[in-house]
Backbone as a chain_set.jsonl record, in Angstrom:
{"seq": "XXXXXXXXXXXXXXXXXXXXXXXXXXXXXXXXXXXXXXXXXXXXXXXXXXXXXXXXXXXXXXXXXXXX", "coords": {"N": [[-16.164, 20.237, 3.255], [-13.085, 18.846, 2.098], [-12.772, 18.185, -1.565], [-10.577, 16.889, -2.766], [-9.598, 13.744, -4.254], [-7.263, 11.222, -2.733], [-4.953, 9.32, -3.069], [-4.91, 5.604, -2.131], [-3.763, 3.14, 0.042], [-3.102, -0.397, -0.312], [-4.135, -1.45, 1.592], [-5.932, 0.372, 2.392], [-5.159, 2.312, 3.746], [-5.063, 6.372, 3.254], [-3.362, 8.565, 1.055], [-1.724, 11.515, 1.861], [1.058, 12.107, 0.772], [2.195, 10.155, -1.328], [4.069, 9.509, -2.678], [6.232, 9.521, -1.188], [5.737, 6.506, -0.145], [6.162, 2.761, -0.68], [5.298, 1.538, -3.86], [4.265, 0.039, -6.712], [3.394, -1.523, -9.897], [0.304, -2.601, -10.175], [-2.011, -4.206, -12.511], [-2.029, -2.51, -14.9], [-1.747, -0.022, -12.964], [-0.943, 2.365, -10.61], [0.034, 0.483, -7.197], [-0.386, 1.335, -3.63], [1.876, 0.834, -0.86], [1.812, 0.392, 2.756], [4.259, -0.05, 3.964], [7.55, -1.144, 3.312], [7.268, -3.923, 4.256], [4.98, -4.678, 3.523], [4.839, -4.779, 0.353], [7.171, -6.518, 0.226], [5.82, -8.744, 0.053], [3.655, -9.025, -1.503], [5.087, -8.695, -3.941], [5.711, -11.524, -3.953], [3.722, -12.685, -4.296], [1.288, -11.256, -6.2], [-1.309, -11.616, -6.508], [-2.79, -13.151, -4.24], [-2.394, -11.24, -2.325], [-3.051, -8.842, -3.375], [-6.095, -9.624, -3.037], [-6.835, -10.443, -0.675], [-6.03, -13.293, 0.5], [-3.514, -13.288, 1.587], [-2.231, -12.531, 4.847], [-1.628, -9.135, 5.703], [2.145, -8.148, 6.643], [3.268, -7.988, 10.259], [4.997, -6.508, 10.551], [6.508, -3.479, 11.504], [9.028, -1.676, 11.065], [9.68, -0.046, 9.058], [7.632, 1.564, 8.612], [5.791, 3.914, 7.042], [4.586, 7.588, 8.181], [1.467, 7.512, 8.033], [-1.225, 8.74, 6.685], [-4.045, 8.154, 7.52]], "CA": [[-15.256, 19.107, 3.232], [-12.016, 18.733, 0.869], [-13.137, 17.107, -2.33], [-9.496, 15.929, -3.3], [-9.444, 12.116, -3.703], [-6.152, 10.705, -2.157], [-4.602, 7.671, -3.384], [-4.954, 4.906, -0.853], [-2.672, 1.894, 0.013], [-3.464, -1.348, -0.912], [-4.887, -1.844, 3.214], [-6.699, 1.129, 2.633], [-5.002, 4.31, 4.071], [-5.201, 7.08, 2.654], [-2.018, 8.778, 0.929], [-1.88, 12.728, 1.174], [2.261, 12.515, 0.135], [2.435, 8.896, -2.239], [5.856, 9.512, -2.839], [6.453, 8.59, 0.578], [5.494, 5.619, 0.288], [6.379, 2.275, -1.573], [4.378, 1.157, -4.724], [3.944, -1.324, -7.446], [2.499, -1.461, -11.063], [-0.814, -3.59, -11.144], [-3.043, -4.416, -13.751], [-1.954, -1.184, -15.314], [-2.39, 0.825, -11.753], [0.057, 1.994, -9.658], [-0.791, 0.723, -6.604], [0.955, 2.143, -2.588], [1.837, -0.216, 0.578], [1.699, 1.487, 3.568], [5.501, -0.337, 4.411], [8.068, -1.968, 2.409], [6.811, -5.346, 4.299], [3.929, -5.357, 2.343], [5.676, -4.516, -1.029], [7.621, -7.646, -0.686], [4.652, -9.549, 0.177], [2.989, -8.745, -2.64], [5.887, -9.454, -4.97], [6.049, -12.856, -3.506], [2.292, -13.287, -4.803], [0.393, -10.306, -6.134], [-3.086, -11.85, -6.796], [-2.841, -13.272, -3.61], [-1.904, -10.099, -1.406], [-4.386, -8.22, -3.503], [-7.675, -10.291, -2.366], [-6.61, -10.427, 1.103], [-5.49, -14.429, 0.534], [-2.157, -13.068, 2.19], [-2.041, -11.297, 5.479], [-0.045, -7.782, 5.959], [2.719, -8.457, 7.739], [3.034, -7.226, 10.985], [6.345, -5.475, 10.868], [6.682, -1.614, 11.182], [10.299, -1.173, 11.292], [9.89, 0.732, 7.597], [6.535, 2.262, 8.296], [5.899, 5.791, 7.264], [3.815, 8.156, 8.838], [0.223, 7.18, 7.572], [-2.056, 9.552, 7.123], [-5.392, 7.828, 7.19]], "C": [[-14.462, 19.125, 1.929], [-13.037, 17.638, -0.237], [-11.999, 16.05, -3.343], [-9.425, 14.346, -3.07], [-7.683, 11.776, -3.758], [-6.551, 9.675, -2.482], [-4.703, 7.125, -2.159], [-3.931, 3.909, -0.503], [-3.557, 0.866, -0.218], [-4.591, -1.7, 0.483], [-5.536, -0.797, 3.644], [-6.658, 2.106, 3.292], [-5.104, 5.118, 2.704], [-4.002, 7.853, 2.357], [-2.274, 10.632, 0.46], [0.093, 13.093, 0.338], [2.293, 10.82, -0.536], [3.399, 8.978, -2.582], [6.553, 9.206, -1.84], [6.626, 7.403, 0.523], [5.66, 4.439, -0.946], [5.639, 1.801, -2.77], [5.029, 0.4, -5.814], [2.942, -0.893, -8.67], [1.467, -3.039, -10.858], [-1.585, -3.677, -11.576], [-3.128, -2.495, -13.948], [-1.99, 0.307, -14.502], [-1.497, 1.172, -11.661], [-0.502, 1.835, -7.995], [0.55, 1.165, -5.203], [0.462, 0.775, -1.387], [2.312, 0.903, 1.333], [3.162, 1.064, 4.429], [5.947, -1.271, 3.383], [8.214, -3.241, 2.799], [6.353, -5.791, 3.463], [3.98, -5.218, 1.137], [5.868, -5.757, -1.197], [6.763, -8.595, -0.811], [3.761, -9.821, -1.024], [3.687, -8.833, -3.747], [6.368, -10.507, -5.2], [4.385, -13.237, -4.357], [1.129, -12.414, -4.734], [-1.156, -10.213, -6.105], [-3.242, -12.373, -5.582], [-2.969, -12.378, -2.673], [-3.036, -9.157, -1.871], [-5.469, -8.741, -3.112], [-7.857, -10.786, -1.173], [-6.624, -12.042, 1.844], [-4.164, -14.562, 2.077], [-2.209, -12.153, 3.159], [-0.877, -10.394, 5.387], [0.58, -8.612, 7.118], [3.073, -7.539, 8.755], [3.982, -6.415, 11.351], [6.474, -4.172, 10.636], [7.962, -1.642, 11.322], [10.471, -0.417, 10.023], [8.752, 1.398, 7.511], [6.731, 3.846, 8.611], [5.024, 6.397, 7.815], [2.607, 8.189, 7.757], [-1.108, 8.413, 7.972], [-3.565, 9.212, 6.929], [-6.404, 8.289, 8.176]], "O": [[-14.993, 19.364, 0.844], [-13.752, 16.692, 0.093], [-12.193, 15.116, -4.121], [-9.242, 13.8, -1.983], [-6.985, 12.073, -4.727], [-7.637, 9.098, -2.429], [-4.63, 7.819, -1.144], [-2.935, 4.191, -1.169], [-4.754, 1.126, -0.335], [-5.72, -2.155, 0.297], [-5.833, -0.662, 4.831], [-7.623, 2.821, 3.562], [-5.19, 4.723, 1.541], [-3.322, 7.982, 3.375], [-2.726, 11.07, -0.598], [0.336, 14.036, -0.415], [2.571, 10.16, 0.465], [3.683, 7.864, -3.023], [7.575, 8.522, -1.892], [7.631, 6.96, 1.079], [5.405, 4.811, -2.091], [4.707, 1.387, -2.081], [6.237, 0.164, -5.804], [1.967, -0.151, -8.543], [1.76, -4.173, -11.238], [-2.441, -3.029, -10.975], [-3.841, -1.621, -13.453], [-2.17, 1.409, -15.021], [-0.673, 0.662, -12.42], [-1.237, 2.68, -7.484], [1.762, 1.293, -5.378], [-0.562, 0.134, -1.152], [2.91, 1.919, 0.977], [3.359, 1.678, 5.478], [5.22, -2.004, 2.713], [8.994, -3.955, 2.167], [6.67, -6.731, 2.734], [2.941, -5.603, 0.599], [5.337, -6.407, -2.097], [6.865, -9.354, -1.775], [3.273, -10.917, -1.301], [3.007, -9.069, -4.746], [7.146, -10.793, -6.111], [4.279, -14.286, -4.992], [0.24, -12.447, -3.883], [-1.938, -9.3, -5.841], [-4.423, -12.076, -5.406], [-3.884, -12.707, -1.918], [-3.858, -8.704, -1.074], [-6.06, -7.801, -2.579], [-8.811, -11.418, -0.72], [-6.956, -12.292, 3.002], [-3.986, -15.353, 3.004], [-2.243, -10.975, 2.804], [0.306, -10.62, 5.135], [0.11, -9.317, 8.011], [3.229, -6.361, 8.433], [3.904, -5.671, 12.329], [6.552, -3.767, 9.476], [7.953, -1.605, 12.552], [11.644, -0.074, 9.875], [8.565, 1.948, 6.426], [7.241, 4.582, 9.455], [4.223, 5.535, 8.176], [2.747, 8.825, 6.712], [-1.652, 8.771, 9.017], [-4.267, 9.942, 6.229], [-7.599, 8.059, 7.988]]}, "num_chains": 1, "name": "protein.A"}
C-alpha cells in the first residue's frame, strides 16, 4: 500500500492534485474545499464551517473531480 499522505478537504476527501482545488489559510494551515460552495461558506464563518456548525452546501455546479 502507497504510504504518501494526501491532503484532504475540509469534508474529508482526499486530494491527490490540491491545486485543483479551492483552499484557505487557517490557523496557520492551508486548508482544501472540495467546491468553491464550500470556500464561500467558510468565509462567511470559518469556526463555524470548521466544526461542522455549518452544513456543506449542496451545490456541485463547481465541483472537481474528487478523488477520495
Amino acid at each position: 500500500m502507497d504510504s504518501i499522505n494526501f491532503p484532504k478537504t475540509v469534508c474529508g476527501g482526499t486530494l491527490r492534485e490540491p491545486s485543483k482545488y479551492p483552499s484557505a489559510v487557517y490557523g496557520n494551515e492551508i486548508v482544501y474545499f472540495c467546491t468553491r460552495s464550500c470556500l464561500r461558506e467558510f468565509e462567511k464563518n470559518p469556526e463555524g464551517f470548521i466544526s461542522g456548525e455549518i452544513e456543506h452546501p449542496l451545490e456541485d455546479d463547481d465541483l472537481e473531480e474528487n478523488n477520495v
